[in-house]
N, C-alpha and C positions, 0 to 999 in steps of 0.2 A: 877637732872635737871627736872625741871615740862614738862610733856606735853600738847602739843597745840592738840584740839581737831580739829577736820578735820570737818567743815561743811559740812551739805549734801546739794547736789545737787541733782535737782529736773529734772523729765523727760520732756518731751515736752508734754507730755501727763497732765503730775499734774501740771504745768504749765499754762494749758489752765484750767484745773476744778478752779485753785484756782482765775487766771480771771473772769471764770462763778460766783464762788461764792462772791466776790469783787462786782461786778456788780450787780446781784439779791439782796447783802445788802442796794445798795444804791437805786434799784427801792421801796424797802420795803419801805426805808426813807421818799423818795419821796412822794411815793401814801400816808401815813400816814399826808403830811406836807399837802400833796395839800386837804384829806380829814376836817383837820383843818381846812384848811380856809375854802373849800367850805363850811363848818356845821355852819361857825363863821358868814359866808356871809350871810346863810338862815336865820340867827336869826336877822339879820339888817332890813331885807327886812319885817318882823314881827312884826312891829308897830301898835299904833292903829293912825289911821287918820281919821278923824269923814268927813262924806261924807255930805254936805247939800244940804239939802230937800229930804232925803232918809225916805223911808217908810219902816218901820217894821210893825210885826204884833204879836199879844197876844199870839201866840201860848206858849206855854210851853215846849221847847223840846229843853232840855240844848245841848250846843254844845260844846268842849274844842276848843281855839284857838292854833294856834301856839305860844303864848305867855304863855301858861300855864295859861289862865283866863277862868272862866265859862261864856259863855253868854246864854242868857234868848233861844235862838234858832236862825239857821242858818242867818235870816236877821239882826236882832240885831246886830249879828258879822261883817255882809258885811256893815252893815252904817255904821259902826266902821271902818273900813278898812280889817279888819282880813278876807283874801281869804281865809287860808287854815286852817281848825279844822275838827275834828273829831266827832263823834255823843256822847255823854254822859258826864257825869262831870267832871272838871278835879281832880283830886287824889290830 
């Protein structure tokens, strides 16, 4: 006659760890979901939108935008629409 294997029972103790750890899986999820959108969200907001009768100037001082494009330097970008870049070429 086979025998029936006796499950374990768990304390109140490992009971609550295995609650904690259930829970901290699912904020990991979260934070990861909501960091998606918010990264998806910044790239929308990343357009060019050409500003009229915006003045640039000749300078030469390449700027990368948040679009991954080189502009000629900071004004360039901002009649473009692009607020947020950084100073040098983009790669």
């Amino acid at each position: 006659m086979a025998q029936l294997k006796r499950s374990r029972t768990f304390t109140t103790n490992e009971l609550q760890w295995i609650a904690v750890y259930r829970v901290m899986n699912t904020i990991k999820i979260l934070a990861v979901l909501f960091l998606a959108v918010a990264l998806s969200a910044c790239n929308e907001d990343c357009k060019e939108k050409v500003k009229p009768n915006c003045i640039t100037t000749f300078e030469l001082r390449p700027v990368c935008g948040c679009n991954d494009k080189t502009y000629d330097n900071p004004s360039s970008a901002e009649c473009i629409g692009i607020e947020e870049y950084t100073f040098g070429a983009c790669n």
